[in-house]
C-alpha positions in Angstrom: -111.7 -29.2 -59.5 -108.7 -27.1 -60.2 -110.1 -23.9 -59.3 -111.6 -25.3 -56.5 -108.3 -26.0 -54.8 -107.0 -23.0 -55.9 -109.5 -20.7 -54.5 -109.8 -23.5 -51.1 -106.1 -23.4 -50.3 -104.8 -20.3 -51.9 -107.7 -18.1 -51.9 -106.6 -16.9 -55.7 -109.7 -17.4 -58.3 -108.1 -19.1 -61.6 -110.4 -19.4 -64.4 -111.1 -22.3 -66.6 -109.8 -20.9 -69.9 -106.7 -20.5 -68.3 -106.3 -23.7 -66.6 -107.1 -25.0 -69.8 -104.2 -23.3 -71.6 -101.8 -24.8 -68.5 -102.4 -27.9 -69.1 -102.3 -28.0 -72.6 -98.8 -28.7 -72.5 -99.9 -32.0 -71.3 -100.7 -32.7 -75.0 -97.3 -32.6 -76.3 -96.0 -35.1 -73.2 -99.1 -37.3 -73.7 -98.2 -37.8 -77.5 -94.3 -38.6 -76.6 -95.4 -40.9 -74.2 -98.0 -42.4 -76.9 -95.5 -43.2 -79.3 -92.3 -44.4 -76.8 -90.1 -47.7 -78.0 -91.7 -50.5 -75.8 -90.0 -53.4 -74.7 -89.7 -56.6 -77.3 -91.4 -58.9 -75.3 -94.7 -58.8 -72.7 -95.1 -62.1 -71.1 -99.1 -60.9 -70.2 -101.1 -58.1 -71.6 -104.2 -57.0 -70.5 -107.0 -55.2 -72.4 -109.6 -53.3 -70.3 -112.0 -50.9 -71.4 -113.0 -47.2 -69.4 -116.3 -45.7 -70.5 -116.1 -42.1 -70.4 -119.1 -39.6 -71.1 -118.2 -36.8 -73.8 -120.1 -33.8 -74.6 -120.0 -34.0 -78.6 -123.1 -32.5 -79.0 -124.9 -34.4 -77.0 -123.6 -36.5 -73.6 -122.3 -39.8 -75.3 -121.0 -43.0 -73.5 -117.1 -43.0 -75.7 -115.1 -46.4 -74.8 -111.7 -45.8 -74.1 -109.3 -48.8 -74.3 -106.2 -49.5 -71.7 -103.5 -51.8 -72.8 -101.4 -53.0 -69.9 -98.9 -55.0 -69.8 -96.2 -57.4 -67.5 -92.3 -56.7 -68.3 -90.3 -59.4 -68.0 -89.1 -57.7 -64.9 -92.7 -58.2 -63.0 -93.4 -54.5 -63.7 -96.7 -52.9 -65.0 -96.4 -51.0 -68.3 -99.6 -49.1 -69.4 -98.5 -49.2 -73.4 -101.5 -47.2 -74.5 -105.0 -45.4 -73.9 -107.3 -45.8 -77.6 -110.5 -43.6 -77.7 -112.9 -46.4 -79.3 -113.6 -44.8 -82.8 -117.4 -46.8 -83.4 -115.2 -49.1 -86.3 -115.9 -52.4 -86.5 -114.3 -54.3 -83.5 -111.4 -56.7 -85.6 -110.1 -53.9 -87.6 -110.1 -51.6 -84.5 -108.4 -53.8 -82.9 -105.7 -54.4 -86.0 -104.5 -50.7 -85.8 -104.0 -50.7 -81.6 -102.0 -54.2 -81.8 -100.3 -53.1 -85.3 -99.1 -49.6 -83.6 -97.1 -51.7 -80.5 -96.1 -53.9 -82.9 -94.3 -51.1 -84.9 -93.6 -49.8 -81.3 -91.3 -52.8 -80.6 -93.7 -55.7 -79.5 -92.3 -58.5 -81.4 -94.1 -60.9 -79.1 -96.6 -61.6 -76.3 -97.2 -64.7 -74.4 -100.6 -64.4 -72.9 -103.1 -61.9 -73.8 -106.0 -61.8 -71.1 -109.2 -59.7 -72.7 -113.3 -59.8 -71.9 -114.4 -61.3 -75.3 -114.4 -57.5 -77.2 -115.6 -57.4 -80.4 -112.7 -58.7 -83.0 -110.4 -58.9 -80.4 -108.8 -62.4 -80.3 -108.5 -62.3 -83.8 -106.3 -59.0 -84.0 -104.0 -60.7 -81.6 -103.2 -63.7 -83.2 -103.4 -61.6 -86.6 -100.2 -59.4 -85.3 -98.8 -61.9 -83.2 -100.1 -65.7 -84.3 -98.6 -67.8 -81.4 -100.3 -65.7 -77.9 -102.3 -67.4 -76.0 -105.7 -65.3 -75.8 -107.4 -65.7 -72.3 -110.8 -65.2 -71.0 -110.1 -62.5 -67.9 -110.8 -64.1 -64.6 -111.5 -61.3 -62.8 -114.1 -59.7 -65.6 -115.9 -63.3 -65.5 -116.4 -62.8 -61.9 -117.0 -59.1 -62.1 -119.2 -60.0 -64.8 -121.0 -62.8 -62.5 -121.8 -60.0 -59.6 -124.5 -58.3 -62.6 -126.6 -61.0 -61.6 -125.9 -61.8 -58.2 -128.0 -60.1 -55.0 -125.1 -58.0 -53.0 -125.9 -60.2 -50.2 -124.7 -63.2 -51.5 -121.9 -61.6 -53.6 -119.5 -62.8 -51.3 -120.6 -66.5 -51.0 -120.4 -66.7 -54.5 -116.7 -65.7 -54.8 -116.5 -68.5 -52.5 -118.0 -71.1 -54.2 -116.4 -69.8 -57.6 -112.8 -69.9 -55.6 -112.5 -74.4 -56.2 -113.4 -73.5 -60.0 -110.2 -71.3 -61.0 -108.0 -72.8 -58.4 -108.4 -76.4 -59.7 -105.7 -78.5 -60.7 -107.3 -79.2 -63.8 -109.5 -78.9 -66.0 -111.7 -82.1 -65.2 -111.1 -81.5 -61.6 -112.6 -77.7 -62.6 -115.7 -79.1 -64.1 -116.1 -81.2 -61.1 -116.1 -77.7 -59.1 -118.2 -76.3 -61.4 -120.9 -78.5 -61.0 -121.2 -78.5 -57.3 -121.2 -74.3 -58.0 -124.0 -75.2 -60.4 -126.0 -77.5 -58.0 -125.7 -75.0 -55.4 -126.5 -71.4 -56.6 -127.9 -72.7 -60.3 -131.6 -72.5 -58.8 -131.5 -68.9 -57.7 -128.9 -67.5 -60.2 -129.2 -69.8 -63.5 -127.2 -66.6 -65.7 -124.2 -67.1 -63.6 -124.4 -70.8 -64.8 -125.0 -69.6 -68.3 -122.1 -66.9 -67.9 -119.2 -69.5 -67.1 -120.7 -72.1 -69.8 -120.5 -69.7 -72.4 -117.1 -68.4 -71.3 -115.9 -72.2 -70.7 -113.2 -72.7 -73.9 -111.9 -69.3 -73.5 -112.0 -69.9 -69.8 -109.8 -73.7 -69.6 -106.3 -72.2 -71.3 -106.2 -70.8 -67.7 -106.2 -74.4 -66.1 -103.0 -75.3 -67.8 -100.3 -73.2 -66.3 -98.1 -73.4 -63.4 -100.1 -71.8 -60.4 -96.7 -68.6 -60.8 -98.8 -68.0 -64.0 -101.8 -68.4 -63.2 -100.9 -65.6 -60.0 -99.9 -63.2 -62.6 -103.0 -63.5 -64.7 -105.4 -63.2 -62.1 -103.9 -60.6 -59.9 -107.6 -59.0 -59.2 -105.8 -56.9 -57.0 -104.0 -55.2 -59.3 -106.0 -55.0 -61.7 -108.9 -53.5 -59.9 -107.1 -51.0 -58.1 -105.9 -49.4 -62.0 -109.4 -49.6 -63.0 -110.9 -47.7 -59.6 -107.8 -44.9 -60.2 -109.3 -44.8 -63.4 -113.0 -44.0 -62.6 -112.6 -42.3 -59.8 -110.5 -39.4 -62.0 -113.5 -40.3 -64.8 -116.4 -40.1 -62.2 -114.9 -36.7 -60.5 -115.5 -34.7 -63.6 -118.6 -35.9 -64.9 -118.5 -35.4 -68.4 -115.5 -33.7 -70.9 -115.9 -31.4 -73.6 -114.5 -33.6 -76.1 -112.2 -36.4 -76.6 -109.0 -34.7 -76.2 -109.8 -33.5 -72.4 -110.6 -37.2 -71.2 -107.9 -38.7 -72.9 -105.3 -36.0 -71.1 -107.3 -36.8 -67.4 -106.6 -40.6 -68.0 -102.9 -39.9 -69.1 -102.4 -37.8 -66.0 -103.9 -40.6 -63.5 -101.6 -43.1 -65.5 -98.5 -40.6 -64.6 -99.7 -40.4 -61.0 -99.5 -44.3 -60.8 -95.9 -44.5 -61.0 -93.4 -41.6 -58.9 -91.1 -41.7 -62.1 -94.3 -40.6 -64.2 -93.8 -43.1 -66.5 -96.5 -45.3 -65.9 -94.4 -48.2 -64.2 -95.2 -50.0 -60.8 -94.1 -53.3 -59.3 -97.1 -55.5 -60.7 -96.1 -59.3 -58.3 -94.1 -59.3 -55.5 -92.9 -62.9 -56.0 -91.7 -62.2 -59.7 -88.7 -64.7 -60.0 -91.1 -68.1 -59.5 -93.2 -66.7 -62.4 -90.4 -65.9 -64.3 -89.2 -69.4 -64.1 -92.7 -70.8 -65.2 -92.8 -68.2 -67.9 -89.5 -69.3 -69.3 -90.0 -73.3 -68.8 -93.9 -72.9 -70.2 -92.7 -71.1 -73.2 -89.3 -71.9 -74.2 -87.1 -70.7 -76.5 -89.8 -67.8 -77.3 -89.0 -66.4 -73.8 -85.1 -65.9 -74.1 -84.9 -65.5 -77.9 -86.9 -62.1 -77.2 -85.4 -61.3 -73.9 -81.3 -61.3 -75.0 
């Protein structure tokens, strides 16, 4: 992609060996950036997973996991990219949450994840009192797998009364009238959100600032298609090392100051507020 633009806008032919060698001094920036102090406390984290193909041998499918996180300023902190090393899920999991921890995490408040292997237990292993949430916007991500693109956006719709209820009974009330209505033609949706249901209801008991914060699809989605997009452009990488440096790069290019930083909520004070009423004395204990 390089050489192309070289070659398109300067007319010079650059080869990949050499591009290679420039960029290299990525690696040094990328592992000073892996191992920065982060801040003491996160009131949200989210943990998302990229697949990325790698030529080890043969074309694989690797996983590679993106921490991200809510300062208590509203800002959005990328604290780490993980290549997925095949362990088994809980202790995988053990050494990313162990490595913030010894990174200055001493505590998060909500940790919002799509049900990965081992995962819920890692977090309340490092830190026991978060809150681990079932992702909204992966549930209805997850939902579209089964869903006809025609009716994709009716069933956002319909799903709309079932995360914005008041409450959990009112919720199930929703659910129900989703379940009448589209359980005929789509019973795996149905199946989908029952499954998810007790990871699902912590969601239905914060202050609607929280719940803003957590389900900021927005946000979240427009990370994920930066990510994909710099994934999808290349194909496949040589190794390991080459995809995690493309995903540092798009994470540099997501902030100005190259630090990975970005105004996450516009309305930040209101949550802030609920953040500090909802989980008292953990909130300013870390933050002072």
């Amino acid at each position: 992609e390089i050489a192309a633009h070289f070659e398109e806008v300067y007319g010079a032919r650059v080869s990949k060996d050499t591009i290679s060698r420039i960029t290299e001094k990525v690696a040094g920036e990328l592992a000073e950036w892996s191992s920065r102090p982060l801040d003491p406390l996160y009131p949200v984290i989210f943990v998302d997973a990229i697949v990325v193909k790698v030529r080890d041998g043969q074309v694989r499918n690797t996983p590679f996991y993106v921490v991200m996180g809510v300062t208590t300023n509203g800002e959005r902190d990328i604290l780490g990219i993980w290549a997925g090393d095949g362990a088994e899920g809980a202790r995988f999991w053990l050494q990313v949450f162990s490595e913030l921890k010894n990174r200055g995490v001493d505590d998060v408040l909500i940790a919002v994840c799509d049900g990965l292997k081992g995962l819920p237990e890692a977090i309340t292993t490092t830190w026991e009192r978060t809150v681990v949430q079932q992702c909204i916007v992966h549930l209805i991500r997850n939902s579209f797998r089964y869903a006809g693109r025609q009716h994709r956006d009716q069933i956002v719709k319909a799903l709309k009364p079932v995360y914005t209820a008041p409450s959990e009974a009112a919720a199930r009330d929703r659910f129900a009238e989703f379940a009448q209505a589209w359980g005929g033609r789509y019973p795996a949706i149905v199946r989908l959100w029952e499954n998810s249901w007790a990871e699902f209801v912590p969601f239905l008991e914060y202050d609607v600032e929280i719940r803003r914060v957590i389900c900021t699809t927005n946000a979240i989605e427009s990370i994920n298609a930066r990510y994909r997009r710099a994934v999808n452009a290349r194909g496949h990488f040589p190794n390991e090392a080459a995809a995690m440096k493309c995903l540092y790069l798009t994470t540099r290019s997501l902030d100005p100051t190259g630090h990975g930083r970005a105004r996450w909520v516009v309305r930040w004070k209101p949550a802030l507020n609920a953040f500090a009423i909802t989980f008292a004395g953990r909130f300013e204990r870390t933050t002072h």
